[in-house]
C-alpha positions in Angstrom: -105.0 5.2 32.2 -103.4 3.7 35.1 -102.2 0.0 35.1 -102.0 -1.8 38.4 -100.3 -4.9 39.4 -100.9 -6.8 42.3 -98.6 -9.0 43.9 -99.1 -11.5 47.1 -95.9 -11.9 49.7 -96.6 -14.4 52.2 -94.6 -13.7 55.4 -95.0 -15.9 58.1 -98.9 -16.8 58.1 -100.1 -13.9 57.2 -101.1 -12.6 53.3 -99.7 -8.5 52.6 -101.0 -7.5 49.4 -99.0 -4.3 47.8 -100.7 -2.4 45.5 -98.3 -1.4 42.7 -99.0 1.8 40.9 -97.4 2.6 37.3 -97.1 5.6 34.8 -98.7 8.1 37.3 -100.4 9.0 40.3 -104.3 9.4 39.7 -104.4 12.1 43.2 -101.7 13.8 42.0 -100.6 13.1 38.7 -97.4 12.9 39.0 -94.7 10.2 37.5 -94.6 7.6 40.1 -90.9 5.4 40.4 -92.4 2.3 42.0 -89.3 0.6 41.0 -87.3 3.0 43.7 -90.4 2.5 46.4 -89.2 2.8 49.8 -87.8 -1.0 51.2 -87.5 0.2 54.6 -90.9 -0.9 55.3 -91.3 -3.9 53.2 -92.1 -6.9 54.7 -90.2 -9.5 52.7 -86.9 -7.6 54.0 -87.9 -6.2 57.1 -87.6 -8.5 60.5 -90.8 -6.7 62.2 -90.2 -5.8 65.6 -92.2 -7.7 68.2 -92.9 -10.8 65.8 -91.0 -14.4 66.3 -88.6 -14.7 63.4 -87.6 -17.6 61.1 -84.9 -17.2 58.4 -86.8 -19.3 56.1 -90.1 -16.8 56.5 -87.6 -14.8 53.7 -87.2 -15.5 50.1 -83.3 -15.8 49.6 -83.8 -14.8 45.2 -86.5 -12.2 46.2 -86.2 -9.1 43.6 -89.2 -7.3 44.6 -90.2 -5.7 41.5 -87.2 -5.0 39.6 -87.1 -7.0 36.2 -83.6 -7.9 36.3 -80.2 -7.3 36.7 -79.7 -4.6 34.5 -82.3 -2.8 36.2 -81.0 -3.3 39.7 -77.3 -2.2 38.2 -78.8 1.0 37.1 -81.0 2.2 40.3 -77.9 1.1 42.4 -75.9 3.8 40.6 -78.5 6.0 40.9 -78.6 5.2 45.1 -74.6 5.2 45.1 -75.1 8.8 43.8 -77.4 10.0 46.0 -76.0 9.0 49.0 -73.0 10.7 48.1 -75.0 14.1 48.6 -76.5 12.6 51.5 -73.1 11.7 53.1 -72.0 15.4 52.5 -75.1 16.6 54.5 -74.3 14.4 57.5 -70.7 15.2 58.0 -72.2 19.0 57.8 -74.8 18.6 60.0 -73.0 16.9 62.3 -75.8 15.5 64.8 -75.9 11.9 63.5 -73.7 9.2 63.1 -74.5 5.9 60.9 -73.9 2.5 61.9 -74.2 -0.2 59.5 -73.8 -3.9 60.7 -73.6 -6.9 58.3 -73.6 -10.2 58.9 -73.9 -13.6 57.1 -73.3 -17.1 56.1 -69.7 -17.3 54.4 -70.1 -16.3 50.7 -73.2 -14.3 51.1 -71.3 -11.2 49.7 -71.0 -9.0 52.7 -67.4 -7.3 51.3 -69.0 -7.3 47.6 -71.7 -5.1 49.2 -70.2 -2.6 51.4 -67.6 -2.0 48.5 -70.6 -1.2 45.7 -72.5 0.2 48.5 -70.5 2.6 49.6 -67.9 3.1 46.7 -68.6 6.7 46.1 -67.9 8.1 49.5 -65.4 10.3 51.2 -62.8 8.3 52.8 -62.8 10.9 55.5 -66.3 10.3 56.7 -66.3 6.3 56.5 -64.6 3.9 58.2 -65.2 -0.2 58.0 -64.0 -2.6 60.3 -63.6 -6.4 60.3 -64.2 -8.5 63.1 -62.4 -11.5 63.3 -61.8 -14.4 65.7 -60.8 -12.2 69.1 -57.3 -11.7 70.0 -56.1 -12.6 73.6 -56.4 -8.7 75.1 -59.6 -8.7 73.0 -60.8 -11.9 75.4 -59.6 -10.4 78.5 -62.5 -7.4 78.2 -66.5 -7.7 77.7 -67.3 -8.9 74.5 -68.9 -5.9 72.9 -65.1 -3.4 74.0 -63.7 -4.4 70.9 -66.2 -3.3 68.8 -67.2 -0.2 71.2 -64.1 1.2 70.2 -64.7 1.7 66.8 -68.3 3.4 66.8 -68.1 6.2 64.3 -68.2 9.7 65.3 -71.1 11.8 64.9 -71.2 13.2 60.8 -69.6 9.8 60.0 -70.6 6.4 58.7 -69.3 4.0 60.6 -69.4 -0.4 58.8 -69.3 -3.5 60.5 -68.3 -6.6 59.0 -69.4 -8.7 61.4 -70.2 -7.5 64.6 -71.1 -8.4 68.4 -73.3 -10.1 67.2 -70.8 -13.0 66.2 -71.0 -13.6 69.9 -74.8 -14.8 69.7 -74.0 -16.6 66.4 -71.0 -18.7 66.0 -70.3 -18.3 69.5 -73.7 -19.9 70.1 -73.2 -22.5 67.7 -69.9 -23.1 69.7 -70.7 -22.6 73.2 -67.3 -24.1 73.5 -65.2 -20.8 72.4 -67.0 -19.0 75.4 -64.4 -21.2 77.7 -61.7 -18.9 76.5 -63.7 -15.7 77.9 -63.5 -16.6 81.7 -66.5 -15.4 82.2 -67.8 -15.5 86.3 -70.3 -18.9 86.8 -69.4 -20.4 83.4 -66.7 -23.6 84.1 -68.1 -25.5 81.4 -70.4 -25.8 77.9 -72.9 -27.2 80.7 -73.2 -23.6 82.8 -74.5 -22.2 79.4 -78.4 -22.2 79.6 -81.2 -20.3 77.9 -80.6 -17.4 79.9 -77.5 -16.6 79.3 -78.5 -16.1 75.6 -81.5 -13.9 77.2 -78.9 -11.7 78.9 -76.5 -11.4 76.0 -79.8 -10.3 73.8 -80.5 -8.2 76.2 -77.3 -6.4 76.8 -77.0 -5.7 72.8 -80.6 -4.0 72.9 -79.7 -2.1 76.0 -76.5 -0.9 74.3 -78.1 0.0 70.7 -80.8 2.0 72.8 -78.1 4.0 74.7 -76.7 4.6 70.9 -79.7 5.4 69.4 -80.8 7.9 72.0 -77.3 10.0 71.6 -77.9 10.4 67.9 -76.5 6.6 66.3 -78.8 5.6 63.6 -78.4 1.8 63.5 -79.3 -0.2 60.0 -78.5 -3.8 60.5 -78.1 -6.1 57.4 -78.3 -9.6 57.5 -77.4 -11.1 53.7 -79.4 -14.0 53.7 -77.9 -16.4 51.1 -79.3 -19.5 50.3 -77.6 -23.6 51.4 -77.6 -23.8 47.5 -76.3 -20.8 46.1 -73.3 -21.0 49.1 -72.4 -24.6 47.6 -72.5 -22.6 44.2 -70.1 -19.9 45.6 -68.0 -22.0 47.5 -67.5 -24.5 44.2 -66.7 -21.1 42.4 -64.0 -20.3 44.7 -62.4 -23.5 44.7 -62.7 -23.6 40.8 -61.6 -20.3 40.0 -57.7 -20.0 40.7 -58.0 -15.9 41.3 -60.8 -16.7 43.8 -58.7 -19.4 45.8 -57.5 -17.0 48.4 -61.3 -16.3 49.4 -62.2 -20.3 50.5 -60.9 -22.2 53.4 -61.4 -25.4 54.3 -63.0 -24.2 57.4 -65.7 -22.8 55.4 -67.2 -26.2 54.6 -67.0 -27.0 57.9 -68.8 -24.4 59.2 -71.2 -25.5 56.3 -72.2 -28.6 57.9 -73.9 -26.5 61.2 -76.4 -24.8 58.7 -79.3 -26.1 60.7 -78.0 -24.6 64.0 -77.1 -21.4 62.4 -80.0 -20.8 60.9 -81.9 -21.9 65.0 -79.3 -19.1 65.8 -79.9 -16.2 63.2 -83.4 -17.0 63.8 -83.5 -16.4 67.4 -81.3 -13.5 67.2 -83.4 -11.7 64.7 -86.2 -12.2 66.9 -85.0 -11.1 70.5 -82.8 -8.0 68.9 -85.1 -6.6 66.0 -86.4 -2.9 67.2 -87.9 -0.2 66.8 -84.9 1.5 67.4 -82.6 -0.7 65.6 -84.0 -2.9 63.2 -83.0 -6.2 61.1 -83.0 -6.5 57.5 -83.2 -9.7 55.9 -81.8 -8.9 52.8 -82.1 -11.1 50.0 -78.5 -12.6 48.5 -78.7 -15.2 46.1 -79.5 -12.2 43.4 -76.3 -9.9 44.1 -77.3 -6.8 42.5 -80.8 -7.4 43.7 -78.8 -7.5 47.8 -77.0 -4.3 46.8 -79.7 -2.6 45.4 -81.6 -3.4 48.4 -79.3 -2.3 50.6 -78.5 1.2 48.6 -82.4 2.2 49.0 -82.7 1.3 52.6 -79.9 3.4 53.5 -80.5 6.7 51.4 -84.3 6.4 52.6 -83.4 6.4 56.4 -81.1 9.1 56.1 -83.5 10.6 54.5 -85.9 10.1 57.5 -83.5 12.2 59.8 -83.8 15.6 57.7 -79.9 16.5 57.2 -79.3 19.6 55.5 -76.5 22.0 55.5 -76.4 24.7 58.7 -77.6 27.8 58.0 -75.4 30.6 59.3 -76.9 33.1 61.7 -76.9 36.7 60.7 -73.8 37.7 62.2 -71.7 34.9 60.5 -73.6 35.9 57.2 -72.3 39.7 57.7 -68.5 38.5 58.1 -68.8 36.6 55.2 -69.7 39.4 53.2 -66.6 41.4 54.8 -64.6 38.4 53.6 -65.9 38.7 50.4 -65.6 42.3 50.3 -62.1 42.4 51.5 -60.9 39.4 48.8 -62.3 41.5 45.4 -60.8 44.6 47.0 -57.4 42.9 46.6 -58.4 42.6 42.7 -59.2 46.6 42.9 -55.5 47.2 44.1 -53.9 44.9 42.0 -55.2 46.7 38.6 
């Protein structure tokens, strides 16, 4: 007998019913793990390509169709596991690198996730890098050098905490900061029009193309954490004596543009959610449910690209055999 469960997401004004199987496939009759169903597709995560965007389109406690946190805890570690293997495969296979961006409200658990996320892996194949308010050399290039120059090399996994993207964010929010960029035709907050956020889009989707084309997979992660559960966080932080070091002051004030950065995520979802690069709206007022979500979409990408080890030709195959040879033959002379 086979139970279904049906389940309506509404996302924007359209209805997407997903049919959820249990116990076993009827065409095939194998044991079906609905609960580790591919996210990479689903629509209450997924910023579509093509489609105008709004942050509030997405659920911010979405679990999909886990059943709680125990649940999520356990498939993670399952995930964390997996990719492990999976990370092995790249670095041999060497064709692909991975590029994982995250960005989000303060709080939303971007460090919390890239440290369960990718706890497991070699040190030697993944590097993460925090962006920060630009330095003064950093100001005196183009806006996406400084982040250029830490794109991961091809077998590695490169993470972004925060990103170039900041620059269509809080920069947006602030089009003051962009005074300190000297940029040709902008003398004041007033020189900043619509277009100029066209361009910028623009240049980002032009440079992910040119990455994606020479063998950078790009996942992009936005942790999409609720006005309430951030007041929760932020309460926690000031409460909590070993969390004090996480909260500044500058965090509530940042707080009080929620409107605009919401205008501003929204926007940038739409213009720079591709084909080739897409957006993730991941749900974060349920942490394990965010890195849960996070685990799957990774492992289930890489999965897409077909890694494997390299097979050695024949002739490689015959010197390891000599090798072989020639190491028991130094047991032979030894007896």
């Amino acid at each position: 007998m086979v139970s279904l469960r049906f389940s309506l997401i509404k996302h924007k004004d359209a209805y997407c019913h997903f049919l959820i199987f249990s116990r076993c496939n009827p065409l095939s009759g194998k044991s079906v793990d609905m609960k580790k169903r591919n996210l990479l597709h689903d629509l209450a995560i997924l910023a579509k390509p093509g489609k105008k965007i709004k942050v509030s389109d997405f659920d911010p406690a979405y679990k999909g169709i886990l059943n709680g946190k125990d649940e999520g805890v356990k498939l993670l570690e399952e995930n964390v596991n997996e990719l492990i293997e999976l990370q092995d495969k790249l670095y041999a296979h060497n064709r692909f690198a991975v590029l994982l961006i995250f960005q989000a409200m303060d709080a939303a658990g971007k460090d919390g996730t890239i440290k369960h996320v990718m706890s497991g892996l070699n040190p030697q194949g993944c590097e993460v890098y925090s962006f920060k308010t630009p330095s003064a050399t950093e100001l005196d290039h183009d806006y996406i050098w400084r982040t250029y120059k830490c794109l991961p090399e091809r077998g590695r996994f490169g993470i972004f905490n925060r990103s170039y993207y900041e620059e269509v964010l809080v920069v947006k929010v602030h089009p003051e900061f962009l005074m300190a960029q000297n940029l040709p035709g902008i003398k004041n907050v007033d020189a900043v029009d619509k277009s100029f956020w066209e361009n910028r889009y623009r240049q980002i989707n032009d440079l992910e193309k040119h990455l994606t084309e020479n063998g950078t997979v790009i996942l992009k992660f936005f942790l999409n954490v609720s006005k309430k559960e951030q007041k929760e966080r932020f309460l926690e932080r000031i409460e909590d004596p070993s969390k004090n070091w996480k909260f500044s002051s500058n965090d509530v004030k940042e707080r009080a543009h929620w409107d605009d950065y919401m205008d501003a995520y929204s926007d940038m979802l739409t213009a720079t959610s591709t084909e080739y690069a897409p957006w993730f709206v991941i749900p974060a007022d349920r942490k394990w449910f965010m890195r849960y979500a996070v685990s799957n979409i990774i492992i289930n990408r890489l999965k897409e690209l077909k890694v494997d080890y390299p097979v050695l030709p024949e002739a490689e195959k015959a010197k390891l055999k000599d090798a072989r040879k020639m190491l028991l033959d130094e047991d032979d002379k030894d007896k």
